[in-house]
C-alpha positions, -999 to +999 in steps of 0.1 A: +725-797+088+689-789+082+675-771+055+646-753+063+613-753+036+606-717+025+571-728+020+568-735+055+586-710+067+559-686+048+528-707+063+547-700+100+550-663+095+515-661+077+502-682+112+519-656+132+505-625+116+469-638+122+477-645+158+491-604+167+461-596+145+436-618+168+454-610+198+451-569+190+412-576+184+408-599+216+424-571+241+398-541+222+373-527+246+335-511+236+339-473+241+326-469+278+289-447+271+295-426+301+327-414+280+309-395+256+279-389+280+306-367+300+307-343+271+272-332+275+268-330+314+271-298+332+309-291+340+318-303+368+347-283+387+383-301+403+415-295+414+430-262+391+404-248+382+399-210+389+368-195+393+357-159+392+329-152+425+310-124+425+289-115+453+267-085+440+272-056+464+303-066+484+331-059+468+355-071+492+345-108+485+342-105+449+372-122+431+396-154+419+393-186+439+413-212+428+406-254+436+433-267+455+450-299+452+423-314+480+394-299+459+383-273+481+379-234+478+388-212+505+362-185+507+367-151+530+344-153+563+332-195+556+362-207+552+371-246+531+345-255+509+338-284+491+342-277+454+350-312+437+324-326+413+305-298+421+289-278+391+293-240+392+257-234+400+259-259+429+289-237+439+270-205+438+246-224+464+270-234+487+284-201+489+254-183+494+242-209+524+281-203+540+271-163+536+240-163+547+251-183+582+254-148+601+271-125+573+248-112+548+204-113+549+201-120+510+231-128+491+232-129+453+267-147+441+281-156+408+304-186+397+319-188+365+352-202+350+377-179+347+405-203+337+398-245+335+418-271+347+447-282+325+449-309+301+479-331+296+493-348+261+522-374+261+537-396+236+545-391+201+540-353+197+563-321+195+564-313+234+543-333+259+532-320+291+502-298+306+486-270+283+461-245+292+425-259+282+401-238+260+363-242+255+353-268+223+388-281+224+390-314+197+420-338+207+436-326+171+440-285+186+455-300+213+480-317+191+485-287+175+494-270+208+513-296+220+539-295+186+521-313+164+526-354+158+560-366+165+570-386+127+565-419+143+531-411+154+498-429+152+471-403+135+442-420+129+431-425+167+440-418+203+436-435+240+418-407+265+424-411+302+396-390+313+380-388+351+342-394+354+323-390+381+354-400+405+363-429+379+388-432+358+384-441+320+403-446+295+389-448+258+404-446+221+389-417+200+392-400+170+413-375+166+381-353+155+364-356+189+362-331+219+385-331+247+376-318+283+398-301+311+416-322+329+417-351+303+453-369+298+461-377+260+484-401+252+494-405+209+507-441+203+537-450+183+524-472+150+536-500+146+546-500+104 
């Protein structure tokens, strides 16, 4: 029968420790600058979000549009346009070219947000799923909303699946820092 050394068995574990420590540090990633660069750029509309039109003097086409699932907003008299990565001004634009292609001389339209996009939250909080976003959202309201952190949650930090400019990044954040519509949230289980 073989005895094992305690003093060896200590050095192995020690060994192993520094290896998952090395390991969690070889597989960390920079931040991405376009992640945070996304927080200062016009808003840029997608699929759910609603948006209030108002075309000044026609009633009849001032009202909701949503964003469909293909990114498009159906507009009385033009018909499908293309709203996806499209600010709101760019919106107003496009409207007002479709109008003005044998409806109205001199339209004046309006865009705004009536309700954004939703975000979604999943892991270790109360209730994951998709919540109603709301202007100067931090990633902590939306844990708030969400049920709060789940007792095995990480807190110090989470990882932000967030769509820029048709790509798809994910980052790891504060819990302090802004969220924007449409982002997906996930809280990770720590590990002691």
């Amino acid at each position: 029968m073989y005895r094992v050394n305690s003093k060896y068995l200590w050095k192995a574990f020690v060994i192993s420790l520094i290896a998952l420590i090395v390991s969690a540090c070889a597989s960390y990633k920079p931040l991405n600058p376009a992640f945070h660069k996304a927080l200062s750029e016009p808003y840029r509309l997608d699929s759910g979000d609603v948006l209030r039109v108002t075309v000044f003097g026609q009633t009849e086409l001032t009202n909701t549009y949503s964003v469909d699932k293909a990114g498009h907003l159906s507009f009385p008299l033009i018909g499908s346009i293309g709203a996806r990565s499209v600010t709101p001004k760019q919106m107003e634009s496009r409207i007002a070219n479709g109008l003005k292609r044998g409806f109205l001389r001199d339209p004046d339209v309006s865009v705004e947000i009536a309700t954004y996009r939703p975000f979604f939250i999943l892991g270790e909080v109360g209730t994951s799923g998709q919540y109603v976003y709301v202007p100067g959202m931090t990633v902590q309201n939306a844990i708030a909303i969400a049920g709060g952190f789940s007792a095995r949650a990480e807190q110090s930090d989470v990882d932000i699946t967030r769509n820029i400019n048709g790509e798809i990044i994910t980052g790891r954040v504060p819990v302090s820092d802004p969220i924007l519509p449409g982002d997906t949230i996930a809280i990770r289980e720590r590990l002691f």
